[in-house]
N, C-alpha and C positions, 0 to 999 in steps of 0.2 A: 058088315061092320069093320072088316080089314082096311078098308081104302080108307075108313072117318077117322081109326085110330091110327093110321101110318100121318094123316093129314094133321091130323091132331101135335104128332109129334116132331114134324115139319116144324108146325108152326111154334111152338116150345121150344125147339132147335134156334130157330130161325131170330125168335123173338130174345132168347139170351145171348146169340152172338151179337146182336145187334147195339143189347143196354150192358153186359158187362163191359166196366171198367178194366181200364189195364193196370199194370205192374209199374207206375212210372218215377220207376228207381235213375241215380244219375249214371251218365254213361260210364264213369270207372267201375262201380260196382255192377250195372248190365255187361260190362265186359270181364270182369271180374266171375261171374257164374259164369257166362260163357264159356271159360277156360276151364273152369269147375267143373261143368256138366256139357263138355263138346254131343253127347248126343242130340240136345235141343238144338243144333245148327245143324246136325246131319238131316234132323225133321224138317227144319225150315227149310234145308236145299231140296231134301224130296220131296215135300208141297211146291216150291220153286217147280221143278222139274212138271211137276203134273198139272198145274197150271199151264205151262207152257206147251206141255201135248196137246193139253187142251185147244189150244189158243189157237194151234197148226191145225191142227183138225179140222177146228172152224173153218178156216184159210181154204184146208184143200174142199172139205166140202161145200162153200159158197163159190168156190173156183169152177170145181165141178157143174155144179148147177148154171153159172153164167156161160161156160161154153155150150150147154145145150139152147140155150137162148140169146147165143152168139149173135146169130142175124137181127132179130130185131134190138140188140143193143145197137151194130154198127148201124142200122138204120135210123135208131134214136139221134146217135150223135152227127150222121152226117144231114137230119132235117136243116139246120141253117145253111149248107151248101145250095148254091140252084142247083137242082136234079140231081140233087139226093150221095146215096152210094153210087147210084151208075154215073155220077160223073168224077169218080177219083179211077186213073188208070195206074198199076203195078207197070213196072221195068224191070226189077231183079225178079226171078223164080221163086223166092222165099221168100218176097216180102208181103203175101198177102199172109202166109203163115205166122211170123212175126208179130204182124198187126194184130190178128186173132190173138195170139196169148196175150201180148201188153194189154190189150183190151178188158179180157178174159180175168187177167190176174187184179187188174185194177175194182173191175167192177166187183169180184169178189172183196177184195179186202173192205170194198164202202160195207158189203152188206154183214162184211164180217167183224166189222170194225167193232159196233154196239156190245158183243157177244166176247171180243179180246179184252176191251175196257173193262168188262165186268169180271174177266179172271185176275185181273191187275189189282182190282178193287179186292177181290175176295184173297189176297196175296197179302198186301197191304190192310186192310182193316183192322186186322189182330192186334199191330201199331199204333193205332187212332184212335183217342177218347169217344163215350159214345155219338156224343152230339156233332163231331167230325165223322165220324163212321157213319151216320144217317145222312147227313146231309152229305158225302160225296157219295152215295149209294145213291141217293136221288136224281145228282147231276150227269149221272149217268144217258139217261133217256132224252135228257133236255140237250147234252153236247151232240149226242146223235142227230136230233132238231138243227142244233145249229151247224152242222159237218153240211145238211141235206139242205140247208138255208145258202152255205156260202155257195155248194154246184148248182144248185136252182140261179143263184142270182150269175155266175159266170157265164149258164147258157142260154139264160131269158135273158141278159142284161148286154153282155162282156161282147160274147160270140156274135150276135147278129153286129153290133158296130163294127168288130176288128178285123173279123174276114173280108166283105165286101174293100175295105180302105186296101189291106193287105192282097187280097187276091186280083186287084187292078191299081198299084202303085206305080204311078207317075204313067197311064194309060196300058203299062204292060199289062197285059192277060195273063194269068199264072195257069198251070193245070196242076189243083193237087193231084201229090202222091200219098196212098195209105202209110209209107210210110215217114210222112211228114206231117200228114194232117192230122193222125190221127195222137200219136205223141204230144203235138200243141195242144189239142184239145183235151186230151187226159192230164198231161200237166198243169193246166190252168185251172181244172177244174177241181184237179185234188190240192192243189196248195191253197186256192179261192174256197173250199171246205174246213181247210186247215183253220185260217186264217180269221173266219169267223168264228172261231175256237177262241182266237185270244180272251176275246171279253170274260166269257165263263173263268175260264182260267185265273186270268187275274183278280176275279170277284171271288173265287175260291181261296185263292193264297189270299187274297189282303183280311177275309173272313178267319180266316186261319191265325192270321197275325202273321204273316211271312214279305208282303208288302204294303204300302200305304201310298193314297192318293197325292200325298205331296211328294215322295219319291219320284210317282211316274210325272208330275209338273213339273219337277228339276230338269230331267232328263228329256224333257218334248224336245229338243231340236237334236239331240244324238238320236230319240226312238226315231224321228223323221228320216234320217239318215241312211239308218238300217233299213226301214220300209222303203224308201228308193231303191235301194241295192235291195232287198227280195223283190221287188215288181219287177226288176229290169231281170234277174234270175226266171220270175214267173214265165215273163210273157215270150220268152227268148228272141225277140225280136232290138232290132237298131232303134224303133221308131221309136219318139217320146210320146204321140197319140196314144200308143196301144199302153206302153208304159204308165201313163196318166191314167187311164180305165183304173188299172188296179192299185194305184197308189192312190188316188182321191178314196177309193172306199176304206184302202187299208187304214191310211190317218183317220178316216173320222170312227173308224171301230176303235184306234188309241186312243183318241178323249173321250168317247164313251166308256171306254174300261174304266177312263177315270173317275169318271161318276157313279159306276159302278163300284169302285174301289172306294170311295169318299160313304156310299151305304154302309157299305160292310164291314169297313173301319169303325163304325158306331155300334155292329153289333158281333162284337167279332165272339169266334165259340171258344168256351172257357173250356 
């Protein structure tokens, strides 16, 4: 009966942090106690603090774990190469080390990422009326979705066009090096995860009341602008081929937001 009544009080826990309302006094008077009662910001920095142990925690132990499944990570990312990992050759002494960490550290934070969001949320929440407080608890699992959407499509999509262009440019034969190939391909892959972030994002804030779908319509040729200048950051290459990859997907995820934003504008939470 221990585990039904610990469960029980879980979900009572769980179920009033979720629907209490907050305190939403205006910020002279929230600052105003503040200075009144400084122990309730010493609590808030020590929840701060423990969240964010938390958060490393996470970090080292999905770290941890992706160095024991080191090889067949490098084997995942070198399948678009012809023949694999054995055809990248190291020069310096330390740089197959190297590669293994950046590898190692990257693939941890993807699996760690789900689990940091969620101490940010529980950081933040306390803040957020409740119908904001559910619904960014939700978007949780779904921005995860869409992180694992944008490196799904960079290395089904992106990678097989831009190596083959790149690894025989203008007939030259290139031989990667681990530590060159394999930096491109972690970077492309985590900002092309980012990147499909924006939409949720901005269907959040505009839900929120924070932006609106005629704001991001004003701005479409400055947001254009900026997506060139991150693709050419992405892709770090000269070429404008490789740069076009990811700047054709980036714009069309920006007027999608805005259709997404133009919903959410209709129901935005009170």
């Amino acid at each position: 009966m221990a585990p039904l009544r610990k469960l029980k009080q879980f979900t009572r826990k769980a179920h009033d942090f979720l629907t209490n309302d907050i305190d939403d006094s205006p910020l002279p008077e929230a600052f105003a106690k503040s200075i009144e009662n400084p122990s309730g910001v010493i609590e808030h920095i020590d929840a701060l603090r423990k969240h964010l142990v938390r958060s490393v925690l996470y970090l080292i132990f999905s770290t941890a774990g992706s160095f024991i499944f080191i090889t067949p990570i490098l084997e995942f990312l070198t399948r678009p190469l012809k023949g694999g990992l054995g055809s990248l050759q190291a020069i310096d002494v330390t740089e197959g080390v190297g590669t293994v960490m950046r590898v190692a550290l990257l693939s941890g934070f993807a699996i760690a990422l789900p689990f940091i969001a969620f101490e940010i949320w529980l950081f933040v929440a306390e803040g957020l009326k409740p119908g904001a407080r559910i619904f960014s608890l939700f978007s949780i699992p779904i921005a995860a979705l869409f992180f694992l959407g944008g490196m799904s499509f960079a290395y089904y999509a992106l990678l097989p066009t831009a190596l083959p262009f790149l690894l025989n440019f203008m007939g030259i034969s290139t031989i990667p090096r681990p530590n060159s190939y394999f930096p491109f391909v972690t970077n492309l892959l985590f900002w092309m995860g980012i990147s499909f972030e924006f939409p949720l994002v901005i269907f959040i804030l505009a839900r929120i009341g924070i932006v609106s779908h005629r704001d991001l319509i004003a701005q479409w040729r400055f947001a254009i602008v900026i997506i060139a200048v991150l693709s050419a950051a992405i892709t770090t290459t000269t070429d404008p081929a490789n740069m076009a990859l990811v700047m054709l997907p980036m714009s069309i995820l920006y007027f999608i937001s805005i259709g997404l934003a133009f919903i959410a504008n209709k129901s935005q939470i009170k």
